[in-house]
VOGU-3710 file (C-alpha; in Angstrom, 3 decimals, decimal comma):
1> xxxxxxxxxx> 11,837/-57,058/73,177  8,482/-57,829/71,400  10,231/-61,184/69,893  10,752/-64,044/71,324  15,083/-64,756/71,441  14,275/-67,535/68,894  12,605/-65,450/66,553  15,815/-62,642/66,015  17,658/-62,606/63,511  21,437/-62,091/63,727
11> xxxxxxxxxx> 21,387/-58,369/63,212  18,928/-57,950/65,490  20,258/-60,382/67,774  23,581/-58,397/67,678  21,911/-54,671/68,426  20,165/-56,961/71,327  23,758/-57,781/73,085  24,930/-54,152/72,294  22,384/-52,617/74,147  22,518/-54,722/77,211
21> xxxxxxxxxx> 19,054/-56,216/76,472  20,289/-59,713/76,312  23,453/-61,859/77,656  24,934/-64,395/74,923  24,702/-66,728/78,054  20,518/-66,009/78,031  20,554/-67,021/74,681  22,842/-69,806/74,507  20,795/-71,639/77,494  17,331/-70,638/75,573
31> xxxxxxxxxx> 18,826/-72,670/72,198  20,181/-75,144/73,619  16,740/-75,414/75,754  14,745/-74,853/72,287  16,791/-77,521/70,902  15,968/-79,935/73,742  12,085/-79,523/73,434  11,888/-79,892/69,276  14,610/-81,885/67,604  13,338/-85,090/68,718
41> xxxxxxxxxx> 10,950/-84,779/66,080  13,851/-83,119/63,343  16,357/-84,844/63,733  18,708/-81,924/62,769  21,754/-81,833/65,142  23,792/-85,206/65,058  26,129/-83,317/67,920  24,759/-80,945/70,766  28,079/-79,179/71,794  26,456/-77,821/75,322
51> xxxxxxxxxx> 29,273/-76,917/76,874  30,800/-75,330/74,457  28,454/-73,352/73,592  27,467/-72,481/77,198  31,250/-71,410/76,951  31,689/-69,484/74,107  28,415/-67,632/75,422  30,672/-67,154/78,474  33,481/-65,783/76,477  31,284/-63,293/74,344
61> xxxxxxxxxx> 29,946/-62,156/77,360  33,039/-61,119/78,568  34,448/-60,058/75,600  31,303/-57,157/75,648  32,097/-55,923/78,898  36,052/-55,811/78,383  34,833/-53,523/75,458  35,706/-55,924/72,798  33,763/-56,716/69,460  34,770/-58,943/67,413
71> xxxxxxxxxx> 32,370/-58,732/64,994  28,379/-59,195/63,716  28,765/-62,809/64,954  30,108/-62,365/68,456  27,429/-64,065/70,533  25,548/-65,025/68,265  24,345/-68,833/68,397  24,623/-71,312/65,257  25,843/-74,881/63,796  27,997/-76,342/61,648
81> xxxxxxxxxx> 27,164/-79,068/58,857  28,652/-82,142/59,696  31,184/-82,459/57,054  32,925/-79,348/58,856  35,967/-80,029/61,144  35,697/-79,451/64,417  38,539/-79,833/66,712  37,713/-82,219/69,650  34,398/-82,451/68,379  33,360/-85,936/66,046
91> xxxxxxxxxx> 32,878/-85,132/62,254  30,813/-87,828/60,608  29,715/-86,743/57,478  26,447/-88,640/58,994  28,105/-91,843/58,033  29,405/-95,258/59,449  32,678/-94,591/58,149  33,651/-91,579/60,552  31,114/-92,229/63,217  33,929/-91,639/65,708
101> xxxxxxxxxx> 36,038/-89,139/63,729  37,418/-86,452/65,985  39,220/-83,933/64,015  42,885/-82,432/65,714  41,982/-79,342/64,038  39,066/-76,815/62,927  37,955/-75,994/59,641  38,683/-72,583/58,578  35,023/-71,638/58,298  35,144/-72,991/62,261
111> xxxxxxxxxx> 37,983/-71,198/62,990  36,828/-67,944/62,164  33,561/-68,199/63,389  35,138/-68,881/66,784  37,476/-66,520/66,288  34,554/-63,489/65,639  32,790/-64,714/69,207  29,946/-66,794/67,723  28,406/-69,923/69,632  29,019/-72,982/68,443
121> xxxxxxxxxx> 25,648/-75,473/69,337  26,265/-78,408/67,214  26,809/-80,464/64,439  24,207/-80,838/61,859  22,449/-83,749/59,808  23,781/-84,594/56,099  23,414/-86,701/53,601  26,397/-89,422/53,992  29,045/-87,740/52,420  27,143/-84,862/50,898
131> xxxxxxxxxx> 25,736/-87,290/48,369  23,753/-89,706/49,478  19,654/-88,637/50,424  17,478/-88,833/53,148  18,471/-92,650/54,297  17,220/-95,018/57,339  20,279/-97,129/56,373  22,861/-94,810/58,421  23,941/-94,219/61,958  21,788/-90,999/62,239
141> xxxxxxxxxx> 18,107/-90,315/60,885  17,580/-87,961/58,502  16,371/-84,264/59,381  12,703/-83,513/58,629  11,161/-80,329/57,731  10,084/-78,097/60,530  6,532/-76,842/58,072  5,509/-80,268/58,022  8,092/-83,427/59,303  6,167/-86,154/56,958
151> xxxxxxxxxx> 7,852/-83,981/54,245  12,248/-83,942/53,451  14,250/-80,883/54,326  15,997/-80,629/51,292  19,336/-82,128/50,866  22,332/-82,354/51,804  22,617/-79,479/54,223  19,195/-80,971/55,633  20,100/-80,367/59,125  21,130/-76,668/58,580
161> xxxxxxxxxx> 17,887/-75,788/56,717  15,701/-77,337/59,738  17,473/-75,972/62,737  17,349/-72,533/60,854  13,585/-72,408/59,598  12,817/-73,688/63,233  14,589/-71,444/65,202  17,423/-73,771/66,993  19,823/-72,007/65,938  20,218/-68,070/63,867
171> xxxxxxxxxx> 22,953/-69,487/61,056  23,680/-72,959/59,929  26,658/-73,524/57,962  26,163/-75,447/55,097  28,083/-76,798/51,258  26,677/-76,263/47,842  27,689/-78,601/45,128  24,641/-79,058/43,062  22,478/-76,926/45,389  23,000/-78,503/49,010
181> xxxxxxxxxx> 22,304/-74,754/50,830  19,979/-73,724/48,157  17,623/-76,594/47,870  17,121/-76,944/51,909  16,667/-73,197/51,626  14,110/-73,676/49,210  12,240/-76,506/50,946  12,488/-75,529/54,382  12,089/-71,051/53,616  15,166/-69,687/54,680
191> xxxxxxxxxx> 17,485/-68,041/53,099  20,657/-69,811/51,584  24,044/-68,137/49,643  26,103/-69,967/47,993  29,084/-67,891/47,283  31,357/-67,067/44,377  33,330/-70,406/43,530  36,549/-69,594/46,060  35,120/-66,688/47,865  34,896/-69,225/51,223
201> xxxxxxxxxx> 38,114/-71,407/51,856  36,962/-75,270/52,182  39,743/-76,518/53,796  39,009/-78,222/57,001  35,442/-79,398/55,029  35,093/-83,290/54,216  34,870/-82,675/50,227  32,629/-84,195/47,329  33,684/-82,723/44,430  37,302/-80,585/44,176
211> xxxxxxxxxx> 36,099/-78,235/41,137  32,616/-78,149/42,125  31,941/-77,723/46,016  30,928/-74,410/47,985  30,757/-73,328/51,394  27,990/-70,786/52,269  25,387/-69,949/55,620  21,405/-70,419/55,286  20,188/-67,514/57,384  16,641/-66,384/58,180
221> xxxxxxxxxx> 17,106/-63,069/56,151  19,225/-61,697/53,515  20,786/-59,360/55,727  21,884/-62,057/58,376  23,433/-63,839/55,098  25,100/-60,698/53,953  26,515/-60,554/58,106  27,722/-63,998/58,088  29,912/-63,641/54,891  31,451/-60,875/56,540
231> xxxxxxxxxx> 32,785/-62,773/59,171  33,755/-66,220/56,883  35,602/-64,514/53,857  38,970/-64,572/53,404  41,913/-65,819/50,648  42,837/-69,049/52,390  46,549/-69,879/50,522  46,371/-73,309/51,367  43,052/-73,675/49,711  44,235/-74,752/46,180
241> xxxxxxxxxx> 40,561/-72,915/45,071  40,724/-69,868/47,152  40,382/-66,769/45,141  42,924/-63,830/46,234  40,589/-60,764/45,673  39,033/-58,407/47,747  36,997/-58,608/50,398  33,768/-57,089/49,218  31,356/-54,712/51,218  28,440/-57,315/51,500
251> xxxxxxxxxx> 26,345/-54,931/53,266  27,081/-52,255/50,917  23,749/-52,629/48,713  20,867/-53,884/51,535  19,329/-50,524/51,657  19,409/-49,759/48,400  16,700/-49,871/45,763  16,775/-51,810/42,393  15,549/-49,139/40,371  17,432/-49,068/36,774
261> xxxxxxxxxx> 18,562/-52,848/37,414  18,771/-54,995/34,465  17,248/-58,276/35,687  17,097/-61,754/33,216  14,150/-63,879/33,280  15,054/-67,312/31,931  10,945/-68,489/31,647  11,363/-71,066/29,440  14,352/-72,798/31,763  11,705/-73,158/34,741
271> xxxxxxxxxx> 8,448/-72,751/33,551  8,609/-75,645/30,706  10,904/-77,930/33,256  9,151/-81,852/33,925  7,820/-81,659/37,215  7,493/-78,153/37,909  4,674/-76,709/40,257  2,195/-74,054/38,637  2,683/-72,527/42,289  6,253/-71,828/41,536
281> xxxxxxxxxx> 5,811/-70,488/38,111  3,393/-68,261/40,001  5,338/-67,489/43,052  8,467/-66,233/40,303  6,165/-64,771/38,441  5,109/-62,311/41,354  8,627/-62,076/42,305  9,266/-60,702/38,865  6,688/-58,374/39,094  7,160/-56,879/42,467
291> xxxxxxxxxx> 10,767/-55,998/41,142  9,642/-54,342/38,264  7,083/-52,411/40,164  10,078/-51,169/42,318  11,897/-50,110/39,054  13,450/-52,920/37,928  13,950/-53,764/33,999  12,756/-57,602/33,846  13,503/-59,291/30,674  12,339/-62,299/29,433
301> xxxxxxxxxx> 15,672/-64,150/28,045  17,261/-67,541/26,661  19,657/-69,704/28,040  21,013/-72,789/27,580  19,239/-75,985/28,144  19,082/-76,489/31,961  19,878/-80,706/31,486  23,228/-79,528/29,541  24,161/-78,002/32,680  23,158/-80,659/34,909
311> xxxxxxxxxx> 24,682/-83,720/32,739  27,598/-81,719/33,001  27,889/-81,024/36,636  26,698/-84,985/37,187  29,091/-86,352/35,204  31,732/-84,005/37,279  30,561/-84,517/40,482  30,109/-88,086/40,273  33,747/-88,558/38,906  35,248/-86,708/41,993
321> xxxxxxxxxx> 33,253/-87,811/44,615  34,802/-91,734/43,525  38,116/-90,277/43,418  37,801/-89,020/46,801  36,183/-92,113/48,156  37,678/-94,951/45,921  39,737/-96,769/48,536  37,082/-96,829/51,189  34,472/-97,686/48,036  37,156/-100,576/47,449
331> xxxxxxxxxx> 37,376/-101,819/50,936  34,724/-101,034/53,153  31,730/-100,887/50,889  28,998/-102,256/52,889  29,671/-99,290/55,494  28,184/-96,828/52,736  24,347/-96,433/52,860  22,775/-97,668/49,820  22,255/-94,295/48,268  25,455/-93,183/48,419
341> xxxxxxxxxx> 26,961/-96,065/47,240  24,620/-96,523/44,694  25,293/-92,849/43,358  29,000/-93,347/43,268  28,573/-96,075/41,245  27,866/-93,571/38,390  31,320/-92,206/39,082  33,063/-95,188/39,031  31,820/-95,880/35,701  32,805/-92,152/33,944
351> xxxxxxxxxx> 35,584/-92,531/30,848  38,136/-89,942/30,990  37,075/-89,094/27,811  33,247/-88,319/29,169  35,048/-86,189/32,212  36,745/-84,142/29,770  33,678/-83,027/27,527  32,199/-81,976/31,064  35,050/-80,009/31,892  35,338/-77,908/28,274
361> xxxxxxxxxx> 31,311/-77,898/28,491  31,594/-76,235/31,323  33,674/-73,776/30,418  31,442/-72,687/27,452  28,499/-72,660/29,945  30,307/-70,460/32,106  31,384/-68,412/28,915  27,547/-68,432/28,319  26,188/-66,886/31,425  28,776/-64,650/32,275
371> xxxxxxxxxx> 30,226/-63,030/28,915  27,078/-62,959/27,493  24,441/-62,644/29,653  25,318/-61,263/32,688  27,785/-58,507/30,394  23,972/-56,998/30,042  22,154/-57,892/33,129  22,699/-56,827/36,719  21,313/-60,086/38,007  18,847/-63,762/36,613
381> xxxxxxxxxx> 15,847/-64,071/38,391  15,057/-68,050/37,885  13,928/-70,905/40,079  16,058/-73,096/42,923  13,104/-75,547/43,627  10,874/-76,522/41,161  7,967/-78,088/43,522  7,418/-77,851/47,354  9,284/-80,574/49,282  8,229/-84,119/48,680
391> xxxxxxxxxx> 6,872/-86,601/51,233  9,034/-88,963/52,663  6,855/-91,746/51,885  6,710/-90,623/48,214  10,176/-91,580/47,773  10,596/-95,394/45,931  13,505/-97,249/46,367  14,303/-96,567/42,464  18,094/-94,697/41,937  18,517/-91,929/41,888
401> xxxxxxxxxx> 15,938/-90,019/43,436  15,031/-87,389/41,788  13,906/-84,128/43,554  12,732/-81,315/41,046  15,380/-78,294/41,802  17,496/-75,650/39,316  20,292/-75,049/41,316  23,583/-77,032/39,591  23,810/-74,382/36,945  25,437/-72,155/38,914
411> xxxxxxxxxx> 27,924/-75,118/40,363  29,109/-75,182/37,289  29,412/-71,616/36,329  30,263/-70,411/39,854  28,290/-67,384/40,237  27,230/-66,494/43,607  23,416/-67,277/44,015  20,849/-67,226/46,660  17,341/-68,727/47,478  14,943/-67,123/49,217
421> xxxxxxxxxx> 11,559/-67,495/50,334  8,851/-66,398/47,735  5,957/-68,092/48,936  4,129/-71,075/49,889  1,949/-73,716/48,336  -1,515/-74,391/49,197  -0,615/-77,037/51,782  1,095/-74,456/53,570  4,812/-75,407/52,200  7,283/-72,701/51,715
431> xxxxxxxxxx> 8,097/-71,731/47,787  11,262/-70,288/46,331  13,264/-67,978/44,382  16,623/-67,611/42,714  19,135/-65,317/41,938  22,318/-65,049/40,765  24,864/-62,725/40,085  28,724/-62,220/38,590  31,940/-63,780/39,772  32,570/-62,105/43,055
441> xxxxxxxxxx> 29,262/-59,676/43,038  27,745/-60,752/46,219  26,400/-57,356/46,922  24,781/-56,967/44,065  22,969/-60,279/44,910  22,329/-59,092/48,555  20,970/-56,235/47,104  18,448/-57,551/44,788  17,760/-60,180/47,545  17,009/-57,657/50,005
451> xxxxxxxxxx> 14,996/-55,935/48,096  12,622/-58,562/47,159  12,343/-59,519/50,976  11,050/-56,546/51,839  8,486/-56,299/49,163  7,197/-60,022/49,986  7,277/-59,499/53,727  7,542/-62,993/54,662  10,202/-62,876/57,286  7,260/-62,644/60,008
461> xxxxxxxxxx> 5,912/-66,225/59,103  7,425/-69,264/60,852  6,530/-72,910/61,225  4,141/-74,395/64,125  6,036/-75,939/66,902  3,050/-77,242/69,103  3,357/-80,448/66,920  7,213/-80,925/66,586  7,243/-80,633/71,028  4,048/-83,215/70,941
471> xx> 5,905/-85,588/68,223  9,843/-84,647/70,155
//
């Protein structure tokens, strides 16, 4: 192998263990060593499940030679976000509250990746609850990004977004309810899906909004995203939001081409937003124009405003999140971190009246984007994070903080969207893309995705690790 094991992705991880080149045991004991030398200075596991994952290894090992393949995951290491159950293994949700939860019982998500042979290494960093921020006020620091550490990982799945972009682990489980796998994915340049509202059961996942929350990976590549949702799909029936429809074919489209594609370009949602980065507008831009060149039909087009969408998602999110946590909130209030109690606050507050106009909005936003856009487009090209990922130290103890990203439109629509890597800013920080597709048209998405990976090329590029193994 001309790679080092950190540096495979999952397919090629998979054809590695196939072919005899490599035991899952080799490259269990080289993450878990990996993860030894650099997250001292990330901060991304809360959990290092060693000997489980020295024993699933063990057990994918076996299962190869007894002829037995589970499927694209089967040896293949990678964590869980902390909000996922894990039995005999604490869930915290990175937060005072459960710092000694230890669940009876896996998630689904869990249960299937064990189930398919994967390797379990740890539990990773959150915000508290999913909500909260990048805090010094909880039991566990917060993650830092692996391109530069003075700089935030995104949010909340900060943990998976680190470990992924620096090679501790190949997939990171993460939840999406106003962009928690896309923005980390933007900020620390991975790849992050955030599935079709129901595609991925969440029970077994600490929640922070019923209506709203998604479960998804952040992968190095589109295809290792496309691999993973193979393996975590499924109509869960006890999963109140679990959509009974067929499993699709998420590889189906990665070879393909995009030629004839009908592809929307919302410019004015991104390129007019406050705070957006001139090397974002570019990096789209190019994005945009590499898929034409491939044959592509990019069309400049008009949605609605992108603040309708995200007072609407707010005002949601915010109302369930207190609902979920209102006796706790209540009782135990000083065992929240500032930030998230301070953003619950907001929920607290909501008339039922308010919560209602957010739930018919939505469903003319939703009417919007899928009846009469995406009716005439394959796919919207659009932004996930508006700038490169701020400074720790730029952050001010005013509420709420206020990170420039895109991504809770398509909370509130639930269409399936991804963000990839497009790029990176002249202080050598990764830049993003979006793109979303119909209800239930991963592939499609994967496709597109795919696509524009290979025409950027960027998979190659990594971060430094000389100065996280000085700084661990």
């Amino acid at each position: 192998m001309t790679k080092p094991l950190h540096e495979l992705s999952i397919a090629e991880t998979g054809a590695a263990l196939r072919s005899g080149q490599v035991t899952a045991s080799t490259l269990a004991q080289d993450a878990l060593a990996r993860i030894a030398a650099l997250d001292g200075a990330l901060n991304s596991f809360i959990t290092v499940t060693a000997e489980r994952a020295l024993a699933d290894a063990e057990a994918a090992d076996a299962a190869f030679k007894a002829g037995i393949d589970a499927g694209p995951m089967q040896g293949v290491p990678y964590g869980l976000k902390d909000i996922y159950d894990t039995a005999g293994i604490r869930t915290t949700c990175h937060s005072k509250l459960l710092v000694d939860n230890v669940p009876a019982a896996d998630s689904v998500v869990a249960e299937k990746l064990k189930a398919g042979g994967g390797v379990l290494l740890g539990k990773l960093s959150t915000h508290e609850f999913a909500l909260g921020g990048p805090s010094f006020d909880l039991p566990f620091p917060p993650a830092r990004n692996p391109w530069n550490p003075e700089h935030i990982p995104g949010g909340s799945s900060s943990g998976s977004g680190a470990a992924v972009a620096a090679g501790l682990c190949r997939m990171a489980m993460g939840s999406d309810t106003g962009g928690s796998i896309r923005g980390p994915a933007a900020y620390c340049g991975t790849v992050g899906l955030k599935p079709t509202y129901g595609l991925v059961s969440r029970r077994g996942v600490f929640p922070l909004s019923y209506t709203l929350d998604h479960c998804g990976p952040l992968s190095w590549t589109v295809e290792d995203a496309a691999l993973t949702m193979e393996v975590i799909t499924g109509h869960d029936p006890l999963d109140p939001a679990s959509a009974d429809v067929p499993k699709p074919d998420f590889r189906s489209g990665l070879e393909g081409d995009v030629s004839g594609l009908k592809i929307a370009l919302p410019r004015h949602f991104f390129a007019e937003a406050e705070g957006v980065s001139p090397e974002v507008v570019a990096a789209i831009d190019n994005a945009a124009n590499l898929l034409a060149k491939a044959g592509a039909i990019v069309e400049e087009v008009t949605i609605p405003d992108y603040e309708l969408f995200n007072a609407v998602g707010r005002v949601i999110m915010f109302s369930e999140a207190f609902a979920i946590h209102e006796k706790d909130y209540r009782e135990r209030p000083l065992d929240f971190g500032r930030l998230t109690f301070t953003r619950m606050i907001l929920g607290a507050l909501t008339s039922g009246a308010d919560l209602t106009q957010a739930y018919r909005l939505r469903r003319e936003l939703a009417v919007a984007v899928n009846h009469q856009l995406l009716k005439q487009y394959d796919v919207i090209l659009c932004a996930s994070a508006l700038a490169p990922a701020a400074r720790f130290d730029s952050m001010s103890d005013a509420f709420p903080p206020n990170w420039p990203i895109q991504t809770m439109p398509f909370n509130v629509t639930g269409n399936p969207a991804i963000s990839m890597p497009a790029g990176f800013s002249a202080s050598g920080l990764p830049l993003s893309v979006q793109i979303v597709g119909r209800p239930f048209d991963e592939p499609m998405v994967l496709r597109v995705g795919a696509s524009l990976e290979r025409a950027l090329a960027l998979t190659g590029i990594r971060p430094a690790t000389a100065a996280l193994r000085q700084a661990a």
